[in-house]
C-alpha positions in Angstrom: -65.2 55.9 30.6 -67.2 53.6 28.7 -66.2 51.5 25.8 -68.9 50.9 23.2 -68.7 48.7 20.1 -64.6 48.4 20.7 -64.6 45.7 18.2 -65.9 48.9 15.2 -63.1 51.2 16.8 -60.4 52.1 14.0 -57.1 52.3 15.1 -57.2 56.1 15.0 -60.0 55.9 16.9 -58.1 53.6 19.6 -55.2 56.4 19.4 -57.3 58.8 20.8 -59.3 56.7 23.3 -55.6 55.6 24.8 -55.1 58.9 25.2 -58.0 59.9 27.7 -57.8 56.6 29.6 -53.7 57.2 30.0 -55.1 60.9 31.2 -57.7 60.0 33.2 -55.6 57.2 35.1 -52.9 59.5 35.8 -55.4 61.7 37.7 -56.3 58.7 39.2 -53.7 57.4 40.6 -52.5 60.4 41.8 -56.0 61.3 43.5 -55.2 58.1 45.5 -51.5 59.0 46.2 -53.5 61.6 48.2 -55.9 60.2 49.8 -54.7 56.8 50.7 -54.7 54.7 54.2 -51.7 54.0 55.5 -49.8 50.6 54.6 -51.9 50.7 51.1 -49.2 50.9 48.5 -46.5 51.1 50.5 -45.6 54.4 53.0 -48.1 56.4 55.1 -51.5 57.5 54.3 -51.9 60.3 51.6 -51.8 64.0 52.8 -55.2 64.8 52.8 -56.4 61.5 54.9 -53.5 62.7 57.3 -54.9 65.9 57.6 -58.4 64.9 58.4 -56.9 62.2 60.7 -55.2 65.0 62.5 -58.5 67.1 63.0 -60.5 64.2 63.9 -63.0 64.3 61.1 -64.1 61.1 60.9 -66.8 62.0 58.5 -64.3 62.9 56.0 -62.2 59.9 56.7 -64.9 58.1 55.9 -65.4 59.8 52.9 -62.0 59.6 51.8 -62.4 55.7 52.4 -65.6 55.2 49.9 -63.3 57.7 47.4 -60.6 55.6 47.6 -62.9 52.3 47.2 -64.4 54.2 44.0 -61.4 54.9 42.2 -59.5 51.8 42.7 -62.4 50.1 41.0 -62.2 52.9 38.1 -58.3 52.1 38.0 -58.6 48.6 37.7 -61.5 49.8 34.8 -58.9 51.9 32.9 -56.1 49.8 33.3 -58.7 47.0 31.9 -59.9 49.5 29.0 -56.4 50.0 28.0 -55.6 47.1 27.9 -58.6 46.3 25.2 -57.8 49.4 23.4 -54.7 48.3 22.9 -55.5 45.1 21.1 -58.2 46.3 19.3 -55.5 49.2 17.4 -53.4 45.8 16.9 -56.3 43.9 15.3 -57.6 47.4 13.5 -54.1 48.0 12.3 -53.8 44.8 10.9 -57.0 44.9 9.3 -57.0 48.3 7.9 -53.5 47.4 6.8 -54.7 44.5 4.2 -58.3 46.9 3.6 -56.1 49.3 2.2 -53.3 47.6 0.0 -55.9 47.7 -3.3 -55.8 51.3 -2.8 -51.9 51.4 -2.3 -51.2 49.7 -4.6 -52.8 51.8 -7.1 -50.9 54.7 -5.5 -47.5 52.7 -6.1 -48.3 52.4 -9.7 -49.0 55.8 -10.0 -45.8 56.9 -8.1 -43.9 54.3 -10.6 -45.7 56.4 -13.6 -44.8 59.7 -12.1 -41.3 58.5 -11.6 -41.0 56.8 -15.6 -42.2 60.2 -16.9 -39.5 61.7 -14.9 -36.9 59.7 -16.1 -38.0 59.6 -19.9 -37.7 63.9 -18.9 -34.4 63.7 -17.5 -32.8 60.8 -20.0 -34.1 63.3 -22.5 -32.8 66.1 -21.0 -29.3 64.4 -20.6 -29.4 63.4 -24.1 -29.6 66.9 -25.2 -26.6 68.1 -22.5 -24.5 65.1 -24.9 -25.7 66.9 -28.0 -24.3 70.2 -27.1 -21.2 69.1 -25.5 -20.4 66.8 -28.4 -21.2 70.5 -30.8 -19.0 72.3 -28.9 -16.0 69.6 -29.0 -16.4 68.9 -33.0 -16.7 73.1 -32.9 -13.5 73.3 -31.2 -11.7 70.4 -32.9 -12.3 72.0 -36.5 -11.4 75.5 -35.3 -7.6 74.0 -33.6 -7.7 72.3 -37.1 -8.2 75.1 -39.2 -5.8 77.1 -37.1 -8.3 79.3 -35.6 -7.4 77.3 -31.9 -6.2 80.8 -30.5 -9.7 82.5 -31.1 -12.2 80.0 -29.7 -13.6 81.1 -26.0 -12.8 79.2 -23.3 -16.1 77.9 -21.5 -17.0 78.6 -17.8 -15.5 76.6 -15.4 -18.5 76.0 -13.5 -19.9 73.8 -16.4 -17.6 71.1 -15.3 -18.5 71.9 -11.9 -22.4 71.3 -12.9 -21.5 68.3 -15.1 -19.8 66.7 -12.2 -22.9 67.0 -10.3 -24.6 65.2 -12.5 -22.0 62.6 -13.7 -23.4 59.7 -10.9 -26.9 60.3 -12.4 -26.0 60.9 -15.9 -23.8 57.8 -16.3 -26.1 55.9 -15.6 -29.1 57.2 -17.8 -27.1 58.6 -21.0 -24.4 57.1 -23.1 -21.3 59.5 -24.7 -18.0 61.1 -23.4 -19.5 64.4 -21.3 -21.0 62.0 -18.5 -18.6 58.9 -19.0 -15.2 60.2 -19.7 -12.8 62.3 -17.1 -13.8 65.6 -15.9 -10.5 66.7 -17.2 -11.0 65.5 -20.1 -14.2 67.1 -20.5 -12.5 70.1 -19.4 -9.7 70.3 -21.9 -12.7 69.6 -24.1 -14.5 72.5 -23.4 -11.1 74.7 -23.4 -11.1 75.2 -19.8 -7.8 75.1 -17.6 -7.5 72.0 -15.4 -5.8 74.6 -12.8 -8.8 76.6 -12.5 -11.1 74.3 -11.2 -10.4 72.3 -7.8 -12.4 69.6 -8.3 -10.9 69.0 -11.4 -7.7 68.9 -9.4 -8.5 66.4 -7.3 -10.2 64.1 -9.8 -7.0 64.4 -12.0 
């Protein structure tokens, strides 16, 4: 394999040239497992010089010999090549790293837009789940005070369940007694039994 202009490689580029030399050397290397003299890298010669060594054909011995001069120059090549490929994705890492902060950091002030729209949604949002709560606790305060206590619905459990959920978040974003007080508080609030509701059990 040749390398040109390694020094205009990105490091996507180097990725991908890694890749074939870490292929091509495996093949390699074990093309001389098979094919080596004896003594050379420790143990006896590779199976396919033994088998010409057994039949005497010196021709291919031979042949096997100028094979295995070939491809440990070509390993000492690729091991070479990746070793230059590997510091040129270093270098084009680094570089391509500071190339592209501009550009990053137009995409962090975007994401930091995205996420202040979000929260003006949600802080909004919240807001309004205050609103309502705080309508249906004056609601039920001037019904128990006009002696109509007895007629007013009790709400569904699961709203406590579903303010809960959002009590870490909500606490934090809107001010008032559904998100900041005691679930059951904000239970007996909304006339629902503290019994009914496990979490409201264990929070109690």
């Amino acid at each position: 394999m040749k390398l040109d202009n390694l020094h205009n490689l990105t490091a996507a580029e180097c990725i991908e040239l890694l890749k074939e030399v870490t292929g091509r050397d495996a093949k390699v290397r074990a093309r001389l497992e098979a094919i080596k003299p004896a003594g050379k890298f420790g143990g006896g010669a590779g199976t396919e010089r033994q088998r010409a060594l057994m039949a005497g054909d010196v021709e291919t011995v031979r042949a096997l010999d100028n094979e295995h001069a070939d491809l440990m120059a070509e390993a000492e090549a690729l091991k070479l090549q990746s070793e230059s490929l590997q510091r040129r994705r270093q270098a084009a890492l680094a570089s391509e790293a500071v190339e592209g902060m501009p550009d990053r950091y137009k995409v962090l002030g975007d994401a930091l837009s995205a996420a202040e729209v979000a929260i003006g949604d949600l802080t909004r949002a919240l807001a309004l789940v205050e609103d309502e709560y705080r309508w249906l606790y004056q609601a039920r305060f001037t019904a128990n005070a006009a002696g109509l206590g007895a007629k007013v619905p009790p709400g569904d459990p699961a709203l406590v369940d579903r303010i809960a959920a959002l009590a870490p978040i909500g606490s934090l974003l809107a001010k008032g007694r559904v998100f900041g007080g005691r679930l059951d508080d904000v239970a007996e609030d909304l006339g629902i039994a503290v019994e009914r509701n496990p979490l409201l059990r264990r929070s109690a």
